[in-house]
MIDREN-984111 format. One line per field, with one value per residue: residue number from 1; x, y, z of N, C-alpha, C in turn. Coordinates in Angstrom, 2 decimals. Layout:
N
seq (NUM|...) $
n_X (X|...) $
n_Y (Y|...) $
n_Z (Z|...) $
ca_X (X|...) $
ca_Y (Y|...) $
ca_Z (Z|...) $
c_X (X|...) $
c_Y (Y|...) $
c_Z (Z|...) $
This chain:
233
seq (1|2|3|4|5|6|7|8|9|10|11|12|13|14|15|16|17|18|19|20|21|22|23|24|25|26|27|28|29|30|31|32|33|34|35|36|37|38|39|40|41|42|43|44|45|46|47|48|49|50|51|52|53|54|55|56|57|58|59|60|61|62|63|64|65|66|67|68|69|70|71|72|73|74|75|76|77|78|79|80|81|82|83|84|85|86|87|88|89|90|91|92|93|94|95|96|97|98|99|100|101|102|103|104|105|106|107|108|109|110|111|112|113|114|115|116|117|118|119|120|121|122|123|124|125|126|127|128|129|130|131|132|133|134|135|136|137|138|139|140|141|142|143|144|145|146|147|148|149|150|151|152|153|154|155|156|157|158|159|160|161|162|163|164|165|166|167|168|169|170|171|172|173|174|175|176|177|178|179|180|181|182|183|184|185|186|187|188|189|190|191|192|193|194|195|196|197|198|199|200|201|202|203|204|205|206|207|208|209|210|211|212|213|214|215|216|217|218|219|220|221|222|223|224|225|226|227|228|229|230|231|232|233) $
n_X (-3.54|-5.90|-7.72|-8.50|-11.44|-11.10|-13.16|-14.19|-13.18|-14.85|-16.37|-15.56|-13.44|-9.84|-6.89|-4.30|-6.01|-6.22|-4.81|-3.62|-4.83|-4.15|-1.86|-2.63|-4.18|-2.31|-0.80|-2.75|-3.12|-0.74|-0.15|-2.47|-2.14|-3.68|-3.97|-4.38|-6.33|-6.77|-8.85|-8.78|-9.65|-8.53|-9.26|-7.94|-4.40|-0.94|1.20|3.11|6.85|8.18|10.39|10.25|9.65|11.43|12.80|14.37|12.11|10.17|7.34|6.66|6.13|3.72|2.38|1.91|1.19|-1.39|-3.22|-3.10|-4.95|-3.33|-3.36|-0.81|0.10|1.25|2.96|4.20|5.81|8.45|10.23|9.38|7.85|4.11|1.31|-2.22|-5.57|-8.94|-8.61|-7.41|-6.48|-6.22|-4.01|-3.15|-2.20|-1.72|0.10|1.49|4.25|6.94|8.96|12.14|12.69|12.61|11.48|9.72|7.03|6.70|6.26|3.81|2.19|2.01|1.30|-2.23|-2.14|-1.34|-2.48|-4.66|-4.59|-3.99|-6.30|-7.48|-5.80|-3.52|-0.25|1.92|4.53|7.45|9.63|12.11|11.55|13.07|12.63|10.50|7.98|8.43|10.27|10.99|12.22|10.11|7.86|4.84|4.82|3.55|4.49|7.08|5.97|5.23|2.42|1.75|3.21|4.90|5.12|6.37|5.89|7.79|6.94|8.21|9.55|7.59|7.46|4.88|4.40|5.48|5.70|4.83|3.93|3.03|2.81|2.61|0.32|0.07|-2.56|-2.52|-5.14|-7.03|-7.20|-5.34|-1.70|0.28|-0.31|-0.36|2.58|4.05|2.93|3.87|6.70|6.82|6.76|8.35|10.75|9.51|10.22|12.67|13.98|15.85|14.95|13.53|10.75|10.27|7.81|5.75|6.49|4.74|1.78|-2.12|-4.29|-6.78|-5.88|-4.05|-6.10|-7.41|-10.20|-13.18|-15.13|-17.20|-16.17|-14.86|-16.10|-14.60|-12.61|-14.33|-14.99|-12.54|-12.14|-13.98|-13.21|-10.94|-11.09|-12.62|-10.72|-8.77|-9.95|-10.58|-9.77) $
n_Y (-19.50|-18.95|-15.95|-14.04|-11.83|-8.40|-5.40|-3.21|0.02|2.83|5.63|7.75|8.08|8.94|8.31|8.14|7.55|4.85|3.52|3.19|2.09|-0.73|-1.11|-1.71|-4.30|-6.53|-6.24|-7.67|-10.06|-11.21|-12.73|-14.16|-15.42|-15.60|-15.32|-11.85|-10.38|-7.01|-4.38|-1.15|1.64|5.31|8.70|11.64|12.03|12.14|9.73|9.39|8.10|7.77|8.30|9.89|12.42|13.37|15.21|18.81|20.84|19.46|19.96|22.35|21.78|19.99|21.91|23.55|21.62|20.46|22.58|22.28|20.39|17.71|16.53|15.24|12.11|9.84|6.98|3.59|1.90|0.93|2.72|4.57|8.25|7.66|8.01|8.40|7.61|7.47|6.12|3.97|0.59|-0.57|-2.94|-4.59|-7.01|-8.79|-10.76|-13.72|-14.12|-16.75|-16.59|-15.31|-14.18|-11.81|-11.81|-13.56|-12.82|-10.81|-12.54|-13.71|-11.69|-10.62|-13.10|-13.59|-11.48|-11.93|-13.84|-12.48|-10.74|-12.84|-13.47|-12.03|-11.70|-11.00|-10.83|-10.80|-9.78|-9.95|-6.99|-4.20|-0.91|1.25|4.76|4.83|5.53|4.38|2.29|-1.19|-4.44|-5.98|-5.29|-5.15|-5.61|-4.57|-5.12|-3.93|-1.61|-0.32|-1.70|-2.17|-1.25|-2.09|-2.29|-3.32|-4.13|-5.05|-6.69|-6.89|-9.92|-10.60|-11.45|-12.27|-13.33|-14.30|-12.47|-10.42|-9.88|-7.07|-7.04|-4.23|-3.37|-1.36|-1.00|0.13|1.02|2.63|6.17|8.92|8.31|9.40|12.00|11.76|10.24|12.63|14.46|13.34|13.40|16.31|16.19|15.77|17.89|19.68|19.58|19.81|17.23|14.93|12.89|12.09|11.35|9.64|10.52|7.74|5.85|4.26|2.34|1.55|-0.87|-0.21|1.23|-0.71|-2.68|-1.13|-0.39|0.18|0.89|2.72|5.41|3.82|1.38|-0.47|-0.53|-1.36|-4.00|-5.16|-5.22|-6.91|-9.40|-9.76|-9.98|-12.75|-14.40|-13.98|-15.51|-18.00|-20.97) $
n_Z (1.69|4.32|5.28|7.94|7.35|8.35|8.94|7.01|7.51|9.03|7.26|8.52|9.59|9.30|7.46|9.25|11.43|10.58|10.00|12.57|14.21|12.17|13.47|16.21|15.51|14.74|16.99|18.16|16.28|16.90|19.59|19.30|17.26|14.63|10.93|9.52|7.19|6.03|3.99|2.17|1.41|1.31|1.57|-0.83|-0.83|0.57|2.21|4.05|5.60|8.91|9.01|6.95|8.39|9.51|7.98|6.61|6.24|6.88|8.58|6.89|4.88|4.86|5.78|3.33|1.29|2.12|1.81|-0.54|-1.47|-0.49|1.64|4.52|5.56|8.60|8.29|9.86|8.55|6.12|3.02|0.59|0.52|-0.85|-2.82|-2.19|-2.59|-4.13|-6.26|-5.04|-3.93|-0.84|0.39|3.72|5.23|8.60|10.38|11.50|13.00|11.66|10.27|9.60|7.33|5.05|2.40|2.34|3.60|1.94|0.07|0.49|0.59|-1.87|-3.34|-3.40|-4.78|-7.27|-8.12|-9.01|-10.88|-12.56|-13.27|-15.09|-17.14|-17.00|-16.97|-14.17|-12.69|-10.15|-9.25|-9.62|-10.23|-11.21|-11.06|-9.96|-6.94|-3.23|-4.56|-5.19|-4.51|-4.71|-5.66|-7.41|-10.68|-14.26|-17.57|-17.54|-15.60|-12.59|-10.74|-8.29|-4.89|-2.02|1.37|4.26|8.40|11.22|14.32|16.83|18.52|22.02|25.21|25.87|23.23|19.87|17.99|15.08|11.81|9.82|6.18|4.18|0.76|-1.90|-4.23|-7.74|-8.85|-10.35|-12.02|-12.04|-12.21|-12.38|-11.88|-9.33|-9.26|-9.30|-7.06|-5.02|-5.39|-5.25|-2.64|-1.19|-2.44|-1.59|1.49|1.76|0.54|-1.34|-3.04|-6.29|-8.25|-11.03|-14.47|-15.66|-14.65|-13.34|-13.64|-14.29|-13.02|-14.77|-16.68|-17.63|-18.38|-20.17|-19.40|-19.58|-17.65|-15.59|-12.77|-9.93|-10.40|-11.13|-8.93|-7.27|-7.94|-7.67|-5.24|-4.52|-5.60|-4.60|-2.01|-2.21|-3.11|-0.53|1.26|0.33|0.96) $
ca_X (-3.82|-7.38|-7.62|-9.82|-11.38|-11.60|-14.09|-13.44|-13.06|-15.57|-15.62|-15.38|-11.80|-8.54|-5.90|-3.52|-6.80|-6.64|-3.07|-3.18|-6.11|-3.56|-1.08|-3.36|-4.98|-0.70|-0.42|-2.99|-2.33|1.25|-0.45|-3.49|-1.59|-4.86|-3.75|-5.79|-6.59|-7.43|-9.04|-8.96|-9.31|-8.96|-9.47|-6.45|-3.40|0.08|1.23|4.67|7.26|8.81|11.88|10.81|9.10|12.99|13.34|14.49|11.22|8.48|6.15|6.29|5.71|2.52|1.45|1.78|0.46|-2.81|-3.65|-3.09|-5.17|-2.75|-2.85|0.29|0.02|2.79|2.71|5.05|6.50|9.33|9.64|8.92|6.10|3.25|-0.41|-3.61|-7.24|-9.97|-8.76|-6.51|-6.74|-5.37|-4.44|-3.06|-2.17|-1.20|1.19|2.28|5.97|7.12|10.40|13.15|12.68|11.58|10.99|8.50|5.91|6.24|4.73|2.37|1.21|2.09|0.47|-3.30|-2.12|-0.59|-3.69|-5.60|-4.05|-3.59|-7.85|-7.86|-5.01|-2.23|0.81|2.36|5.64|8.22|11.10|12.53|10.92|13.35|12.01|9.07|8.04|8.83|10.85|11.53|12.11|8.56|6.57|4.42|4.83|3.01|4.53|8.23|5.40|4.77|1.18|1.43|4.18|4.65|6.41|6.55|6.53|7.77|6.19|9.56|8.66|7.82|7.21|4.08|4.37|7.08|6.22|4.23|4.20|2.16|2.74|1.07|0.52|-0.95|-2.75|-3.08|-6.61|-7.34|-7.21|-4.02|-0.82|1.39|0.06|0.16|3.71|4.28|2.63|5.06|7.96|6.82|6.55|10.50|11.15|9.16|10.37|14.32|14.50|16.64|13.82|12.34|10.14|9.62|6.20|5.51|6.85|3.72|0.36|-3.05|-5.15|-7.86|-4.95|-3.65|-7.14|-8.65|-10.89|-14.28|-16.40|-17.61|-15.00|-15.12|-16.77|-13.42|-12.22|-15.05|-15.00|-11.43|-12.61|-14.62|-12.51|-9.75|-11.92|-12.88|-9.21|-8.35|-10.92|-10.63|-8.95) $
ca_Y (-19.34|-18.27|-14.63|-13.12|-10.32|-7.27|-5.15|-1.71|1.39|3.72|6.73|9.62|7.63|9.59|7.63|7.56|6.80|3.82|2.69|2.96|0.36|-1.83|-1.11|-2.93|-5.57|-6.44|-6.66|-9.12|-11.03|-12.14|-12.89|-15.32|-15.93|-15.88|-14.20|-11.28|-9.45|-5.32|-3.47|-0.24|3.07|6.26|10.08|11.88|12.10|11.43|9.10|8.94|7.12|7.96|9.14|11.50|13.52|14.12|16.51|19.80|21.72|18.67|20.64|23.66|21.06|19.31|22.79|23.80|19.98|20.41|23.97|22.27|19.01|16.63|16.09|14.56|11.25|9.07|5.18|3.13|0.71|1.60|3.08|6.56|8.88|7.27|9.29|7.92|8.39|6.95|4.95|3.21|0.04|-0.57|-4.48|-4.83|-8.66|-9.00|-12.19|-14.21|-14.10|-17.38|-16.35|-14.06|-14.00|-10.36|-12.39|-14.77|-12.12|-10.16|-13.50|-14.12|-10.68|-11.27|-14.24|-13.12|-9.84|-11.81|-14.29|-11.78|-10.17|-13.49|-13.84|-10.67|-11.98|-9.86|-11.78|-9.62|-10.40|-9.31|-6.21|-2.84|-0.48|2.75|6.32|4.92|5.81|3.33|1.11|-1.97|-6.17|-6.91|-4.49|-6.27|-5.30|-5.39|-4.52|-3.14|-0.77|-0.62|-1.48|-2.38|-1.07|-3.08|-2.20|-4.69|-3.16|-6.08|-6.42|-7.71|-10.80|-10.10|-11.92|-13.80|-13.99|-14.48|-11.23|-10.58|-8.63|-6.34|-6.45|-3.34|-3.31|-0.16|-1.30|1.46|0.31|3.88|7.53|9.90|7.73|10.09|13.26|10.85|10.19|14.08|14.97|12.15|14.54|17.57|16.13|15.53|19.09|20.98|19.09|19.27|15.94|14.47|12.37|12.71|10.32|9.27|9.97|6.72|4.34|3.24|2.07|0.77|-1.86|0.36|1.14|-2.35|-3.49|-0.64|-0.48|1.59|1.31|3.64|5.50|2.84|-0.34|-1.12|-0.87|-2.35|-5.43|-5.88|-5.71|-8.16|-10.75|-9.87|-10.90|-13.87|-14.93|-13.79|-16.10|-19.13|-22.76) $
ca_Z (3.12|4.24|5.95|8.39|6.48|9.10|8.47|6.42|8.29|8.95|6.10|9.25|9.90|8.52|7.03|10.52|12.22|10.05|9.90|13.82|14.09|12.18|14.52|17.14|15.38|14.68|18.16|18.45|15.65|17.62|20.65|18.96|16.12|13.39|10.18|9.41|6.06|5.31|2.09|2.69|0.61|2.43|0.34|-1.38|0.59|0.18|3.27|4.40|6.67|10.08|8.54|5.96|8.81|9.86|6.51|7.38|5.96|6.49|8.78|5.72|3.40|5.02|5.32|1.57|0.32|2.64|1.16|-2.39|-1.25|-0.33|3.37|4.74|7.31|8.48|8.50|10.44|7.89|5.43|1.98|0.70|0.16|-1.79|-3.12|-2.27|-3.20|-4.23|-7.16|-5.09|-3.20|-0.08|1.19|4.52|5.81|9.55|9.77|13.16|12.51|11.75|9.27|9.61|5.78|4.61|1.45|2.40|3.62|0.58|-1.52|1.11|0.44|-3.63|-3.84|-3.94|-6.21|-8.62|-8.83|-9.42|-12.16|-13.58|-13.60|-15.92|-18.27|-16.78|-16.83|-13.43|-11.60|-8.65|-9.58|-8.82|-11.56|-11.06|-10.74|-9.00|-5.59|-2.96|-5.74|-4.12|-5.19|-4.17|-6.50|-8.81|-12.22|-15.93|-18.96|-16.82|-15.46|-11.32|-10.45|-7.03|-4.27|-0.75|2.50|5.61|9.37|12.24|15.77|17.99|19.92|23.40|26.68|25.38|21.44|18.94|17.37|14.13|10.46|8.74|5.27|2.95|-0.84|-2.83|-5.46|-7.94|-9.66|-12.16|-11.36|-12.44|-11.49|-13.04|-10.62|-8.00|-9.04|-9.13|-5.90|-4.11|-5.70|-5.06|-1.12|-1.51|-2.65|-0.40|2.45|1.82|0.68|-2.58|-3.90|-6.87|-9.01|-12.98|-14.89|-16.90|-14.44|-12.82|-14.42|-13.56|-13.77|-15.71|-18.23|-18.29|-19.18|-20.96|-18.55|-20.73|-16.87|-14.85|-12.20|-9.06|-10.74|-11.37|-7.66|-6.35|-8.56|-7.62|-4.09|-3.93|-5.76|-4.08|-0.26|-2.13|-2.66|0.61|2.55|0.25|1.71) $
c_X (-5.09|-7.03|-8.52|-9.90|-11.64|-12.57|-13.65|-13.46|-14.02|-15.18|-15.48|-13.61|-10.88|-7.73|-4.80|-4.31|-6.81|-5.46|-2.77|-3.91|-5.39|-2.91|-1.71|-4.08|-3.27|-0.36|-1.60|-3.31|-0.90|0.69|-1.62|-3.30|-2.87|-4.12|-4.78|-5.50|-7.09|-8.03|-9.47|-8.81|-9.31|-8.82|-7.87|-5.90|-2.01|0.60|2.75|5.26|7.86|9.94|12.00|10.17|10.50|13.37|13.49|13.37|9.65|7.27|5.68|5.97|4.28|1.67|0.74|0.63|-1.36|-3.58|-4.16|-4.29|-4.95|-2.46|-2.25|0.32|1.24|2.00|4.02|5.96|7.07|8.79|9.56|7.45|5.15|1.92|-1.49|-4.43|-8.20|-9.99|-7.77|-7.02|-5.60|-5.05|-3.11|-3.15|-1.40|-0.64|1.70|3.58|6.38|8.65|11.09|13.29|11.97|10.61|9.79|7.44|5.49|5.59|3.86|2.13|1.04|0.64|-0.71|-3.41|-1.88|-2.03|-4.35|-5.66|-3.88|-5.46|-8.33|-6.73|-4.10|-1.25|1.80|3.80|6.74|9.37|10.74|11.78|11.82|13.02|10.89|9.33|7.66|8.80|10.98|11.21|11.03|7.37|6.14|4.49|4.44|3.56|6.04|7.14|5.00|3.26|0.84|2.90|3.76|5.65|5.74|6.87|6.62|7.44|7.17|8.85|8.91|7.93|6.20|3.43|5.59|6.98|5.18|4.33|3.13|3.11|1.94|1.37|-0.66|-1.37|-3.87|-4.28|-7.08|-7.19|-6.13|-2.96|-0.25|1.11|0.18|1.77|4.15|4.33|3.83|6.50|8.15|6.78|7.79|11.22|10.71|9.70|11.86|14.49|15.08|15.96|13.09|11.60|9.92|7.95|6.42|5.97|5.57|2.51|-1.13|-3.67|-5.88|-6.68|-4.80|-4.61|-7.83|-9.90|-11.84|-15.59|-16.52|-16.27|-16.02|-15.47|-15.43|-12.73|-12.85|-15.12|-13.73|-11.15|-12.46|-13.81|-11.45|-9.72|-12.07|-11.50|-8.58|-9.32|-10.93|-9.25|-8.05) $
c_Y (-18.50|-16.93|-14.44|-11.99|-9.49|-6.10|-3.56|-0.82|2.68|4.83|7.60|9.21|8.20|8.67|6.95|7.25|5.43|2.40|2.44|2.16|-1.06|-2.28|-2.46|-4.16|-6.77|-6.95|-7.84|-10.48|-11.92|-12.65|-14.26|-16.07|-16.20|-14.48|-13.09|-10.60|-7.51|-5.19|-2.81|0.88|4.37|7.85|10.09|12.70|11.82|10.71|8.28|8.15|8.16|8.55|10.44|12.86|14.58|15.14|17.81|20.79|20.38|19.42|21.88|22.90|20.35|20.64|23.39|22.39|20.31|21.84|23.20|20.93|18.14|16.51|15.20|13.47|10.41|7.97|5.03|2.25|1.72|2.13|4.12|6.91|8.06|8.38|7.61|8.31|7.64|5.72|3.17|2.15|-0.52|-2.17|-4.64|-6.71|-8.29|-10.64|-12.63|-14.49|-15.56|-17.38|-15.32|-13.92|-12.68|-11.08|-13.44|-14.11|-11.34|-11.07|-13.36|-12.96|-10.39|-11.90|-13.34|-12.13|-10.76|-13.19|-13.81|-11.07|-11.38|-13.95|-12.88|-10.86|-11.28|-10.73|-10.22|-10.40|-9.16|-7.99|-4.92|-2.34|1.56|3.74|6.19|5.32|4.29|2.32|0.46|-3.29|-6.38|-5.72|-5.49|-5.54|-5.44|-4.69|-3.37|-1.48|-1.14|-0.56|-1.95|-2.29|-1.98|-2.25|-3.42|-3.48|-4.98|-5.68|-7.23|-8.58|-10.13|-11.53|-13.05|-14.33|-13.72|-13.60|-11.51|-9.21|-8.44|-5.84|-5.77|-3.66|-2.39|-0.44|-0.63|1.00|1.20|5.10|7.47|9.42|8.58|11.39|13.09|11.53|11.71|15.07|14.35|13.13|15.55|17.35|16.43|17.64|19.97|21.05|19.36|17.96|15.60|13.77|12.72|11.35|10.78|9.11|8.65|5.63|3.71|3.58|1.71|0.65|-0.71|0.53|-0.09|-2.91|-3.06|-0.28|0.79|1.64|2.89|4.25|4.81|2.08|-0.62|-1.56|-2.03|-3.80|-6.30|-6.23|-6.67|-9.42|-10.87|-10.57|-12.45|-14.82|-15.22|-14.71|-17.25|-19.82|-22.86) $
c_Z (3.30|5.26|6.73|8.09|8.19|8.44|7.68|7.30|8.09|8.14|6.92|9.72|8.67|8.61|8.62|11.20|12.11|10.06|11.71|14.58|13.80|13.27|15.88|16.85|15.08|16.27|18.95|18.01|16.24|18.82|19.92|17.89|14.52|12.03|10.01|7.83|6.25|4.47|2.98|1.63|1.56|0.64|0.11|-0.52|-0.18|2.76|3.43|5.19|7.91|9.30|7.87|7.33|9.60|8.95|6.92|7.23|5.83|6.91|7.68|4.73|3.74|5.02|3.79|1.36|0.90|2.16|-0.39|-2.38|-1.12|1.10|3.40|5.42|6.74|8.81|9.43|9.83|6.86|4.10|1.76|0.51|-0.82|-1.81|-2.62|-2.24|-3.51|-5.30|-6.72|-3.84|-2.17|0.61|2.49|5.44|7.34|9.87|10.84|12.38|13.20|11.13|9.97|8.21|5.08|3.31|1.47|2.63|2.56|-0.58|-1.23|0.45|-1.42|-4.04|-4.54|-4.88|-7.25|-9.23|-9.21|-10.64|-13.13|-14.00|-14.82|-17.20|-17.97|-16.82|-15.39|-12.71|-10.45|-9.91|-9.56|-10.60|-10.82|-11.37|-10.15|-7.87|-4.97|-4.07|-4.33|-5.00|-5.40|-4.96|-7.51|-9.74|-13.32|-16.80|-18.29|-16.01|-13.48|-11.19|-8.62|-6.13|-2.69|0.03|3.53|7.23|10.71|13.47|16.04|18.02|21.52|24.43|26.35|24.18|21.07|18.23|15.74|13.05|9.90|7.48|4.37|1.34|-0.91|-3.63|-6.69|-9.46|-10.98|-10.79|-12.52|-11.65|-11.34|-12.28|-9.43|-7.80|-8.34|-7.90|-4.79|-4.40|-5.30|-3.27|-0.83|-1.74|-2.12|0.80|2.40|1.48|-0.96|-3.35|-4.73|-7.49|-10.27|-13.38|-15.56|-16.00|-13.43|-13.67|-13.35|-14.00|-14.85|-17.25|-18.87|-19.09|-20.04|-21.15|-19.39|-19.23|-16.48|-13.77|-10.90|-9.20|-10.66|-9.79|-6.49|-6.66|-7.80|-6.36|-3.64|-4.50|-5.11|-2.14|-0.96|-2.10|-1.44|1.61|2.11|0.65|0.65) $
C-alpha cells in the first residue's frame, strides 16, 4: 500500500509536540480517508502512556528522570514506557479504519519493517519477547531478540467518518538498548509502579548487522529505504 510521506518535524518540536500533530493528521485521515506515513526521531526521552501517569509518585519521577536526562512525555496509544533518542527510529502510519481487527493494522504497519529487514538478510518475525518493554504479539523479532515494539491508538467513528488508526513502531536502529531498557525500569520504580524490564531482550539493527559505520549512517540509510517502501505501488 503506497503512503503519503508527511514531512518530518521541525528539530525545535518536543516529542508531545510531535505525537500531538499525529493526533490531528489521525483526525483527518478518517475524514479524507488517504493513508498517511511518519519517520520521526525526537532527542532522549523515555515516553509513556496515559495510564502510567496514574502512578502514585509519577510527577517525582519525571522530576528525578529530567535532572538525570530523561525527560518524561505521554503518548496516547497503549503499552508501557519506552526510551528514545537519536538511534532510534520512529514510524507512525495513520489508517482509515476499515477492520475491527487489531491484527490487521499491526501487519500493515509490519509489513514494510519486515521487508526491510528482509533487504539486509534479517530473517525477522511477529512474538511476545518477555522482559521487554511494551512486550506485545506484534513486536518484530531477530534471533528471539525485540527489535521493533508497536502500539495502535483508535479514532471512534463520528458523525462524518468511520473513524481511523494510528499505528506506532520503535525501531531501535543502534545506540545502548540495554540503558534504554534500564531507564524504562527505573521509570517504573521511581514512579510506584511494578514494572520492571530484562537486559538482553532487545537488539538492534547495528548489532544484528555488525554495523562497522559511522553513528547515524545507519539510521539515515534505513530512512530513506524505509520512505521508499512506504511510497511504492
Amino acid at each position: 500500500m503506497p503512503y503519503t510521506l508527511l514531512p518530518p518535524p521541525p528539530a525545535h518540536q518536543t516529542p508531545d509536540q510531535i505525537l500531538a500533530e499525529e493526533q490531528r493528521w489521525l483526525q483527518v485521515c478518517a475524514r479524507d480517508t488517504v493513508a498517511r506515513a511518519h519517520l520521526w526521531q525526537g532527542p532522549q526521552c523515555l515516553i509513556v502512556t496515559r495510564k502510567d501517569t496514574r502512578l502514585p509518585r509519577y510527577q517525582a519521577a519525571c522530576e528525578r528522570l529530567a535532572r538525570e536526562g530523561w525527560p518524561v512525555f505521554v503518548r496516547d496509544s497503549g503499552g508501557t514506557a519506552v526510551p528514545h533518542g537519536a538511534g532510534i527510529l520512529n514510524l507512525s502510519l495513520m489508517l482509515p479504519r476499515t477492520s475491527t481487527d487489531l491484527g490487521h493494522y499491526y501487519r500493515l504497519l509490519g509489513a514494510p519493517l519486515l521487508g526491510l529487514l528482509a533487504q539486509y538478510g534479517l530473517a525477522g518475525s511477529y512474538n511476545f519477547v518477555p522482559g521487554s518493554f511494551c512486550d506485545g504479539q506484534y513486536n518484530l523479532v531477530i534471533g528471539g531478540r525485540k527489535v521493533t515494539g508497536t502500539a495502535q491508538r483508535w479514532l471512534a467513528p463520528g458523525q462524518d467518518h468511520a473513524g481511523a488508526v494510528l499505528a506506532q513502531a520503535m525501531v531501535l536502529v543502534e545506540g545502548d538498548v540495554d540503558e534504554g531498557t534500564r531507564m524504562a525500569s527505573r521509570f517504573y520504580e521511581l514512579a510506584g509502579g511494578e514494572l520492571r524490564f530484562a537486559p538482553g531482550t532487545s537488539t538492534t539493527l547495528a548489532q544484528a548487522l555488525q554495523w562497522q559505520g559511522s553513528d547515524g549512517e545507519l539510521v539515515t540509510e534505513i530512512s530513506h529505504r524505509l520512505q521508499q517502501r512506504l511510497t511504492a505501488d
